[in-house]
N, CA, C and O of each residue as an XYZ file, in Angstrom:
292
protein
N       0.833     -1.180      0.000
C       0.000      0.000      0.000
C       0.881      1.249      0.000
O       1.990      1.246      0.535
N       0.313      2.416     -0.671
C       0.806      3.280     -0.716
C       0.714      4.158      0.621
O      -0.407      4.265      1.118
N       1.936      4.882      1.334
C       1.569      6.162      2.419
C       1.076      6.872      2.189
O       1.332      7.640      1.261
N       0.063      6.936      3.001
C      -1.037      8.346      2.558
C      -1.266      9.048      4.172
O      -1.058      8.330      5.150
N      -1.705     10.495      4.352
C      -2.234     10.970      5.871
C      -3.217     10.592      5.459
O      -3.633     10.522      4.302
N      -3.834     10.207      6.805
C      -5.182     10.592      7.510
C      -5.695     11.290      8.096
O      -4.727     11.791      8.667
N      -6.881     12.013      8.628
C      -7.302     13.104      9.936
C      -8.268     12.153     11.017
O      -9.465     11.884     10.918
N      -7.500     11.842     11.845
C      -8.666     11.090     12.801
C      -9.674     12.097     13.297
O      -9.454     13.282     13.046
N     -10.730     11.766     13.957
C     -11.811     12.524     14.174
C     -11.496     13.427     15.689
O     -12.259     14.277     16.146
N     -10.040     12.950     16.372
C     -10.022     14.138     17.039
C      -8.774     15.081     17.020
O      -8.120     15.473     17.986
N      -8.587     15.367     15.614
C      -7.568     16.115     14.964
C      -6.619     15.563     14.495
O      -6.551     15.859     13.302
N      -5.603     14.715     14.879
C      -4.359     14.097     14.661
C      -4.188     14.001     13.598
O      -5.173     13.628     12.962
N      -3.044     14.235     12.892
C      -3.017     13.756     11.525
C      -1.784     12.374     11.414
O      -0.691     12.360     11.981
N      -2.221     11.552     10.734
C      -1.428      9.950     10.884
C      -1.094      9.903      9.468
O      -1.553     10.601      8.564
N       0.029      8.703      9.393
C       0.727      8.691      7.924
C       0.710      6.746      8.055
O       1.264      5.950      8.814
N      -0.214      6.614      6.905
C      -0.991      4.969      7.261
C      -0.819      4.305      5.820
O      -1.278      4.636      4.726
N      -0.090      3.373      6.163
C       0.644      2.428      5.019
C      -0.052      0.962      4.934
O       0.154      0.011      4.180
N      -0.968      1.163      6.022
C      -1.526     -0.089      6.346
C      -3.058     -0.033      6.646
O      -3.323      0.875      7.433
N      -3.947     -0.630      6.305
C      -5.250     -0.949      6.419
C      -5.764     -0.404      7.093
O      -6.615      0.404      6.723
N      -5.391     -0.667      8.748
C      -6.153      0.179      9.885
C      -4.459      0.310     10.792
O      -3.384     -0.280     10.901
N      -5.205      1.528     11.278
C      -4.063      1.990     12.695
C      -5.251      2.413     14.031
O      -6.461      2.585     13.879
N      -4.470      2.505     15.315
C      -5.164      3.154     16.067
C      -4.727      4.726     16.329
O      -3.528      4.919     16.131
N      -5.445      5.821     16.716
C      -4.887      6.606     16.725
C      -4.419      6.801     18.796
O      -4.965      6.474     19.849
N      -2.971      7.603     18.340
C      -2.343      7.488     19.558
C      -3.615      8.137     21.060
O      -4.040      7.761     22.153
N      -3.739      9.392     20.021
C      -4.062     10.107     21.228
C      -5.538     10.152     21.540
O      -6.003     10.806     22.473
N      -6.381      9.276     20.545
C      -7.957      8.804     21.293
C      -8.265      7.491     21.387
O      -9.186      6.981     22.026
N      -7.170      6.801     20.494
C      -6.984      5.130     20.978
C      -8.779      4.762     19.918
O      -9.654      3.972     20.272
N      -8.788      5.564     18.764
C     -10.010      5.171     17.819
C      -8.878      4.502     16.752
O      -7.650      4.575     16.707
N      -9.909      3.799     15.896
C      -9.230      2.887     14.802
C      -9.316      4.250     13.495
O     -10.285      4.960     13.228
N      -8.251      4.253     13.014
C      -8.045      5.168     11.942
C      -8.059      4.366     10.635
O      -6.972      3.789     10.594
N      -8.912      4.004      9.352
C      -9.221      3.392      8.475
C      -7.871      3.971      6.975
O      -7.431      5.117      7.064
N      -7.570      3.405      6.220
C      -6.768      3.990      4.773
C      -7.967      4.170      3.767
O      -7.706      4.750      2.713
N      -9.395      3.684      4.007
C     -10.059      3.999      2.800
C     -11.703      3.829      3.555
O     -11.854      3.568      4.748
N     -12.588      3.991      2.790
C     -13.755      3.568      3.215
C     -13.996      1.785      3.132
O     -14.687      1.019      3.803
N     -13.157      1.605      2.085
C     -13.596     -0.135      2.448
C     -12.695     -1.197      3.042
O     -12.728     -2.423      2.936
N     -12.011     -0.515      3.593
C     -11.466     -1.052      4.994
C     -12.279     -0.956      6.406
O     -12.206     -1.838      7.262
N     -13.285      0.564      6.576
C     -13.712      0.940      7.393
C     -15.205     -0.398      7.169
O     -15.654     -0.934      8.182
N     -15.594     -0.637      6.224
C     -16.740     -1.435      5.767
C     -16.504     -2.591      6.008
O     -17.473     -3.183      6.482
N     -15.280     -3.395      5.836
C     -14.681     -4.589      6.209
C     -14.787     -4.411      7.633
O     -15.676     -4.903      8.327
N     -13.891     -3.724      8.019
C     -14.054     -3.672      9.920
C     -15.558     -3.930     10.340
O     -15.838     -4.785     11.180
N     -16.113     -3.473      9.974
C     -17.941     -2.928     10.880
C     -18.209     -4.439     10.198
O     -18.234     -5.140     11.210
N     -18.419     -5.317      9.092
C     -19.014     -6.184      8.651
C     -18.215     -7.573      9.786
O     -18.852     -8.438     10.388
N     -16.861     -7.411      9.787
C     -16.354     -8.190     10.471
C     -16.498     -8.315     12.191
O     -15.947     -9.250     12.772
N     -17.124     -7.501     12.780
C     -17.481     -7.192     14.448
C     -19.151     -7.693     14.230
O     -19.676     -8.524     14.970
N     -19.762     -7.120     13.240
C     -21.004     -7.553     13.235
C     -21.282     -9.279     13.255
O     -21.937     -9.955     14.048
N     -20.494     -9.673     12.035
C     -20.284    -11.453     12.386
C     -20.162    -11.874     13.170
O     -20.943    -12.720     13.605
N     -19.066    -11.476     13.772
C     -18.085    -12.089     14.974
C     -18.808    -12.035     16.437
O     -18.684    -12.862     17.340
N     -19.782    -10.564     16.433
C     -21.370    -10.250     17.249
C     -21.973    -11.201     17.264
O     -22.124    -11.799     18.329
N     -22.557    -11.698     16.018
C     -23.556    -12.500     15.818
C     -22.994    -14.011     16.077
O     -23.518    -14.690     16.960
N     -22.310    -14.340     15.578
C     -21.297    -15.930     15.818
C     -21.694    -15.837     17.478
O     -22.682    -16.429     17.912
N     -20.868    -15.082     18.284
C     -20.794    -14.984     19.570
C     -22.770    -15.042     20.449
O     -23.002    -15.578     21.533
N     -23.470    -14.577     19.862
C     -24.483    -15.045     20.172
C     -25.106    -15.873     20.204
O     -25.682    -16.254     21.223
N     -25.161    -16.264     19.387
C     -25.249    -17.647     18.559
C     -24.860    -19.372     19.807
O     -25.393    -20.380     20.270
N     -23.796    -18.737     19.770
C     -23.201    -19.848     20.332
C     -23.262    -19.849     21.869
O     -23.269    -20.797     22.654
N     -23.305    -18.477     22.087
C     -24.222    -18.316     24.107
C     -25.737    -19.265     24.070
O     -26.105    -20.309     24.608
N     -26.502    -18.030     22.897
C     -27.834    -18.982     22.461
C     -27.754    -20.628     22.252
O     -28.661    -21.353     22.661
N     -26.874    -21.015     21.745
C     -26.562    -23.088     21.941
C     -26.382    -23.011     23.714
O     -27.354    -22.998     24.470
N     -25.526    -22.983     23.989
C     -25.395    -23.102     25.471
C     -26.397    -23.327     26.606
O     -26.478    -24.166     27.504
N     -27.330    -21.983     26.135
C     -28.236    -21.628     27.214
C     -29.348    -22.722     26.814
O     -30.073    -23.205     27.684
N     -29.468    -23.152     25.233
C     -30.258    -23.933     25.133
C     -30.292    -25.348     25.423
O     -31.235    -25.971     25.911
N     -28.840    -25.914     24.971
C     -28.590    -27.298     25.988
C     -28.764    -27.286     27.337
O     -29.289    -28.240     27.911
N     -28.336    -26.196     27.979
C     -28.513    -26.310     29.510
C     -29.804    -26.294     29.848
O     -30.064    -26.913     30.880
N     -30.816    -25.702     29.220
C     -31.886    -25.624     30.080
C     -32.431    -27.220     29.565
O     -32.514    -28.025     30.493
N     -32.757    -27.676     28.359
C     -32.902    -28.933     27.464
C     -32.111    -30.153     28.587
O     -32.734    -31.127     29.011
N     -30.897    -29.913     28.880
C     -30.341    -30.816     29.436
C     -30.375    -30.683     31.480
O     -30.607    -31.706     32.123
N     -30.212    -29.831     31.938
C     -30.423    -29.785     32.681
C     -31.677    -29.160     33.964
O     -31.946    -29.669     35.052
N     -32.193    -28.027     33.389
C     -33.421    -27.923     34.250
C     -34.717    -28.292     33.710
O     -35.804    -28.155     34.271
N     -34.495    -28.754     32.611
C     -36.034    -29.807     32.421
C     -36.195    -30.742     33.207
O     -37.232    -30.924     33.845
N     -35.160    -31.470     33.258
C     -34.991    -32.989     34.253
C     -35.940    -32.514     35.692
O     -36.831    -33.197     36.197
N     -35.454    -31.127     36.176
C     -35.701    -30.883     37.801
C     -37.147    -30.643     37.754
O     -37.734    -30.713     38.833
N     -38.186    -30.234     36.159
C     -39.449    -29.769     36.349
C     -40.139    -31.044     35.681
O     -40.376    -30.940     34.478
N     -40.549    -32.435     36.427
C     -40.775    -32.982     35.306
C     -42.574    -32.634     34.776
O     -43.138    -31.829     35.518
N     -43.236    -33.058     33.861
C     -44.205    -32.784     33.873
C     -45.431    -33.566     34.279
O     -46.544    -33.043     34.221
């Protein structure tokens, strides 16, 4: 990739050779383009949803496996 600045959103100006940086002095992710910034947000949203997902299995074996047994009908 080519060096290019950036302006993070609380002034700083950064010199970003690479995809994403953080910026020093608000500790926000500083993007090189908009579809890096689009990749990021699509990739937390998955990784959101995966992570639910798989609490949602959990909570559902446990109750399936274990507090049905204690209520029987």
């Amino acid at each position: 990739m080519e060096s290019r600045e950036v302006r993070c959103t609380c002034g700083r100006t950064l010199r970003l050779s690479t995809p994403l940086l953080r910026c020093e002095g608000c500790g926000r992710n500083v993007f090189y383009d908009d579809s890096e910034r689009r990749r990021h947000r699509t990739s937390v949203a998955v990784t959101t949803v995966l992570m639910l997902a798989a609490f949602g299995l959990v909570a559902y074996l446990f109750i399936e496996m274990v507090a049905v047994p204690f209520f029987p009908r």
